[in-house]
C-alpha positions in Angstrom: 10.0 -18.2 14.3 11.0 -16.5 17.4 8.3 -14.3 19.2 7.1 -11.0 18.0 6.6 -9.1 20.8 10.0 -9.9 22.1 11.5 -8.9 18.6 9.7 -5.7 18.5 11.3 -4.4 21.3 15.0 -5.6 20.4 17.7 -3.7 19.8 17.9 -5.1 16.4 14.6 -3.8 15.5 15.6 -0.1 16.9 12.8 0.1 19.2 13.7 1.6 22.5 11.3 4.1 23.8 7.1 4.6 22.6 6.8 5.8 19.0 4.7 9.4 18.5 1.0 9.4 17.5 1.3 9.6 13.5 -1.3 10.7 10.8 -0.9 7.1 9.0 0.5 3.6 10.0 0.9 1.3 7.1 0.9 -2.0 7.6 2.4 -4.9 5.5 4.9 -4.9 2.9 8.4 -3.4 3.0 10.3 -5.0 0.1 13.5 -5.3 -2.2 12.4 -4.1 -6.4 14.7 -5.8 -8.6 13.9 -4.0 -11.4 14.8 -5.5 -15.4 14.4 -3.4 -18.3 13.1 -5.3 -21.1 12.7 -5.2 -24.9 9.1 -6.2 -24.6 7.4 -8.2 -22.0 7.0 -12.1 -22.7 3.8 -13.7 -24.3 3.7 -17.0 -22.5 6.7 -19.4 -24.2 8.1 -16.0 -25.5 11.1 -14.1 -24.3 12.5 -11.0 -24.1 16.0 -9.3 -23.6 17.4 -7.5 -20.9 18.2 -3.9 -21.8 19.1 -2.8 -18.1 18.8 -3.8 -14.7 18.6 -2.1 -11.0 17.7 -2.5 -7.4 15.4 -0.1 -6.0 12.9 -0.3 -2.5 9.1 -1.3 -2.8 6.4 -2.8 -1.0 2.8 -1.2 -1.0 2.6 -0.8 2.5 6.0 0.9 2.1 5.5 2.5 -0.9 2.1 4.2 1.0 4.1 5.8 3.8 6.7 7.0 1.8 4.2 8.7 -0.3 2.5 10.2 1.9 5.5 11.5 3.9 6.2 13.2 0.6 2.9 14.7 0.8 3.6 16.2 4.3 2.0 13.7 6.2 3.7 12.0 9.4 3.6 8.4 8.8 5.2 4.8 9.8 5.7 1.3 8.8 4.8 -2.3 10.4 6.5 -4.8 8.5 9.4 -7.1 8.8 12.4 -7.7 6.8 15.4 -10.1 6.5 18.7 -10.8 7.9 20.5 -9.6 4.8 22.5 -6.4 3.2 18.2 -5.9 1.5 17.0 -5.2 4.9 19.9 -2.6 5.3 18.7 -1.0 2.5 15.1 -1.1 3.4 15.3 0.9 6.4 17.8 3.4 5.1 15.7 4.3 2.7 12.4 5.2 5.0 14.6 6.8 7.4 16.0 8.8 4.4 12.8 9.9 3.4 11.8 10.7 7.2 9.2 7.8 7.3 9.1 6.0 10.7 10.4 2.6 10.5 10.7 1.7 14.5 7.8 -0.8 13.9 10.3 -2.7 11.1 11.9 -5.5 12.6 14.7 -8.1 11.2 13.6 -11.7 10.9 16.0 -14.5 12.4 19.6 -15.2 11.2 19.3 -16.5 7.4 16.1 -15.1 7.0 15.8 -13.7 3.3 14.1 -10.0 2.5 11.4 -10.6 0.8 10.9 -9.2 -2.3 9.5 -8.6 -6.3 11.3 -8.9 -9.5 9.4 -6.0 -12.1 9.5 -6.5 -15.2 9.3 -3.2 -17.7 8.9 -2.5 -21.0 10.1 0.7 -23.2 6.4 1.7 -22.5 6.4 1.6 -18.6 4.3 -1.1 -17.9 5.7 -4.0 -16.6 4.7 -7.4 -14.7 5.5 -8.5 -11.4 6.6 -11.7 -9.7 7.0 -11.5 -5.7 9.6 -13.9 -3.5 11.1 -14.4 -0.1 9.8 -14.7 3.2 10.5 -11.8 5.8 6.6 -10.6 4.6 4.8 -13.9 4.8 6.3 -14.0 8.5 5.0 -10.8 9.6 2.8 -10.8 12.7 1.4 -7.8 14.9 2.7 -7.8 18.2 1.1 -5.5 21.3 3.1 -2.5 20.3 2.3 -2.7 17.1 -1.3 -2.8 17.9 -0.8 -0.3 19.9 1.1 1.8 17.4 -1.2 1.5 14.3 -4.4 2.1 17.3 -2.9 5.7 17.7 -2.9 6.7 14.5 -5.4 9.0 12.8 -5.4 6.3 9.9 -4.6 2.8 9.2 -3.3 1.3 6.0 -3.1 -2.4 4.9 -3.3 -4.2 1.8 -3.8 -7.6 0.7 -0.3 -8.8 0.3 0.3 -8.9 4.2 -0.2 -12.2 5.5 -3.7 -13.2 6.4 -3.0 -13.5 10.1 -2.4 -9.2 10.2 -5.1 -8.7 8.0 -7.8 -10.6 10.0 -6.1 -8.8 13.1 -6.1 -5.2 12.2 -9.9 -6.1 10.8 -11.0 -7.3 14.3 -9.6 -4.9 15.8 -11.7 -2.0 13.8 -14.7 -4.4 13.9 -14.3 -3.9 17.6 -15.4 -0.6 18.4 -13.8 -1.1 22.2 -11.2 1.3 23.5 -7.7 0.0 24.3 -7.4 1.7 27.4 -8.6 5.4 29.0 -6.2 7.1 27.2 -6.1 5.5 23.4 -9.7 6.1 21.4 -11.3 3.8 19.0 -9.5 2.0 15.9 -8.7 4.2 13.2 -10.7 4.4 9.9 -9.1 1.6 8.1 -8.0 1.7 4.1 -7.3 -1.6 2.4 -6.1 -2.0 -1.2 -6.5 -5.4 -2.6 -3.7 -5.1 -4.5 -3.3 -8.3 -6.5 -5.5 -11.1 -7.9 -6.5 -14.1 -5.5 -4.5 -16.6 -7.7 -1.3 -14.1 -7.1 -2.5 -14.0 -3.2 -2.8 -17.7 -2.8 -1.3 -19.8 0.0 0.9 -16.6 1.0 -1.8 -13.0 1.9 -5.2 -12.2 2.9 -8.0 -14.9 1.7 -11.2 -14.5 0.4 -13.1 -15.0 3.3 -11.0 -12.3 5.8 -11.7 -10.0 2.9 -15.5 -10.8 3.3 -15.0 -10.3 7.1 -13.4 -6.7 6.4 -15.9 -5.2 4.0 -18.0 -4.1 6.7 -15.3 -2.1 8.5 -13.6 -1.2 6.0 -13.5 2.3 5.4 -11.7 2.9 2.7 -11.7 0.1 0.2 -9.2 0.2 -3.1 -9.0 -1.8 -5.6 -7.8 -2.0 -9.7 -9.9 -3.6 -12.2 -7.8 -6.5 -12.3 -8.2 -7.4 -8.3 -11.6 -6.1 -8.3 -12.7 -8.6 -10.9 -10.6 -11.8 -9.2 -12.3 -10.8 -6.1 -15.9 -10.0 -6.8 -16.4 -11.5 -10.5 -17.6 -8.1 -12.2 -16.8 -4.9 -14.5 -15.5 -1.8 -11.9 -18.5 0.0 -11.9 -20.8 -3.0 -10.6 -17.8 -4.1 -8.4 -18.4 -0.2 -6.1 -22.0 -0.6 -5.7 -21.3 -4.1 -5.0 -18.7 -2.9 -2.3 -21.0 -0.4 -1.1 -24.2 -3.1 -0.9 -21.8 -5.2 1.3 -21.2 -2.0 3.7 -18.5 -0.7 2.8 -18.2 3.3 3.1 -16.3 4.6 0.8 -14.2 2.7 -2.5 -11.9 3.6 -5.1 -11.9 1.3 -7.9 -8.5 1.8 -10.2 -8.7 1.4 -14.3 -6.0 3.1 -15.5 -5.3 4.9 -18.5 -9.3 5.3 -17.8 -9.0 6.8 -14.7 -11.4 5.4 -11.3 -14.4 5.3 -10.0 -15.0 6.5 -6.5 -17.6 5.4 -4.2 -18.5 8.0 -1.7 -19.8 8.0 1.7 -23.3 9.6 0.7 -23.8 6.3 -1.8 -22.9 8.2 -5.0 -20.5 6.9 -7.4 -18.0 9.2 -8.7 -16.2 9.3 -11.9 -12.3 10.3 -11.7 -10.8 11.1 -15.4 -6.8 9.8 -15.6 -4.1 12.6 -16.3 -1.8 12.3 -19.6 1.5 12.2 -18.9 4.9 10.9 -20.3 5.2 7.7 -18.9 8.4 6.5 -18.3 7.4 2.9 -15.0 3.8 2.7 -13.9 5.3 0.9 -10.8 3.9 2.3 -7.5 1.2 4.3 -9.5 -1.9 2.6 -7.4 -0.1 2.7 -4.3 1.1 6.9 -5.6 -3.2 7.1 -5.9 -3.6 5.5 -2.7 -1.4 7.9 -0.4 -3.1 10.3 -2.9 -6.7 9.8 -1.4 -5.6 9.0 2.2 -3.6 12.8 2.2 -6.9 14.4 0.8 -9.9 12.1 1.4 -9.4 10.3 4.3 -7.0 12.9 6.4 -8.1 16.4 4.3 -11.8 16.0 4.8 -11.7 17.4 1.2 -14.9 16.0 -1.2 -14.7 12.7 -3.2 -14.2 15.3 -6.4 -11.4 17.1 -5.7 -9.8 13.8 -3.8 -10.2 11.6 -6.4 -8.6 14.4 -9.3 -5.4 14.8 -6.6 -4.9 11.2 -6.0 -4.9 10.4 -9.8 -2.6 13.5 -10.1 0.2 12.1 -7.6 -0.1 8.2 -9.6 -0.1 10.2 -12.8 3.2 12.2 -11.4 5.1 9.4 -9.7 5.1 7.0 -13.5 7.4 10.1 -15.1 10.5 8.6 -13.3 11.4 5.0 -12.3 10.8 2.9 -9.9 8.2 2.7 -7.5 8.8 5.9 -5.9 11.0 7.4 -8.3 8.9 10.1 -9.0 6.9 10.9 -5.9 5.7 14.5 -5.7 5.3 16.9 -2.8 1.8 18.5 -2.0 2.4 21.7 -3.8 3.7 19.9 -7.0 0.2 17.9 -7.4 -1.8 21.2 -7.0 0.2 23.2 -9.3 -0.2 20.2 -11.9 -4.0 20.0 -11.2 -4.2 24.2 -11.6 -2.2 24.1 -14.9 -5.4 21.4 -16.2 
């Protein structure tokens, strides 16, 4: 692989002069969806037919930024894509939706986009199986250090390799300052998205997410992950998260809403808004942005964070895709005001 800090600052990647301070850098995965439309989704040995079939953009880390540059916020991307008609897509897309994408640089010649094939059902919820490389070759280079450093927060998750994970958790372990004019790491959020069997050989490990609870300060997590990781029912797993030092968690169960751990120790239950669903893709990563916006950036209580973020997933499952039915700031309170 050739060297990152030389590719960050190609012409190929885009990057020519320093990138602005923004209120969120996510970090991670910027991906191709190829999305299938079934008739049902498979029981091992079973099958299924394909009603329809599309191409859409994903990636959490993606999927993040562009929600939260729906929500108002100024935000970029640290990732890496292919050498293929995907990547073209990839980066049109964030620079559509005014997300920065300077930090998104094209693998070597050959090198495939990576990305997930979802599978959907008539009911929206669907299973997903993840490919390709341009992800699992990721590395942070100085600027992007530097990059995510001057933001007011960071955003990772645990399907970026384990080599940026254990870096951007170092670096807010650290608690030095970069140089006279950059301040301390950002608060840091991390979403374990996935199960350790699906993160195997390929993201973060089990023992860099021990190494990041304690500077963690947002940790995120669905039922699923939360029980792969830590071997419990959600509401064990946050006081188990806040035991181990982290300082404030949002543990995902959907249809029954989260539970929010909040920086004064409390745990907080969030009820789940009833909408028509039509794709539950990109609804924890929708949640995510959700508390980041209000939580994390807003300052506003764990309450009224918690009832937004599961607002904006709740909003963004009544299209499809995985950011097919993003909604602006306004649109979230005028749904929370009509409830």
């Amino acid at each position: 692989m050739s060297d990152p800090d030389a590719e960050a600052d190609s012409p190929r990647s885009g990057t020519r002069s320093a990138p602005p301070a923004l209120d969120a850098v996510a970090v991670g995965s910027a991906v191709e969806d190829r999305v299938y439309a079934l008739t049902n989704l498979p029981e091992p040995d079973g099958g299924a037919f394909v009603r329809d079939e599309a191409t859409a953009v994903g990636g959490v880390a993606a999927n993040v930024a562009a929600a939260l540059t729906r929500l108002g916020r100024e935000t970029g991307v640290v990732s890496r894509v292919g050498d293929d008609e995907a990547a073209d897509r990839i980066l049109a897309d964030l620079r559509e939706r005014g997300v920065d994408a300077r930090r998104v640089r094209r693998g070597a010649d050959g090198e495939r986009t990576s990305y997930s094939l979802i599978l959907r059902d008539p009911e929206g919820e669907r299973m997903i199986v993840a490919g390709g490389e341009s992800v699992p070759n990721l590395r942070l280079a100085d600027a992007d250090r530097e990059y995510v450093r001057r933001a007011d927060v960071a955003f990772t998750s645990a399907y970026a390799p384990d080599p940026v994970v254990s870096d951007l958790a170092a670096a807010a372990g650290d608690g030095e300052e970069a140089d006279d004019s950059d301040g301390d790491f950002p608060p840091l959020v991390f979403d374990l998205a996935g199960p350790l069997s699906e993160l195997e050989d390929r993201a973060t490990r089990p023992e860099t997410l021990d190494a990041l609870l304690p500077v963690c300060d947002c940790f995120v997590a669905n039922e699923v992950s939360a029980r792969s990781y830590l071997g419990t029912n959600p509401r064990t797993a946050v006081e188990t998260l806040r035991d181990r030092g982290v300082r404030r968690a949002a543990v995902t169960r959907g249809t029954d809403g989260a539970l929010l751990l909040a920086e004064n120790g409390d745990v907080v239950e969030i009820p789940a808004f009833e909408v028509e669903t039509v794709d539950t893709t990109g609804a924890g990563d929708a949640f995510t942005a959700g508390l980041i916006h209000t939580w994390l950036l807003g300052g506003e209580s764990p309450e009224t964070a918690g009832r937004f973020a599961a607002a904006t997933a709740a909003l963004n499952c009544t299209a499809a895709n995985a950011r097919g039915g993003l909604p602006t700031d306004g649109e979230v309170r005028k749904f929370l005001d009509e409830r």
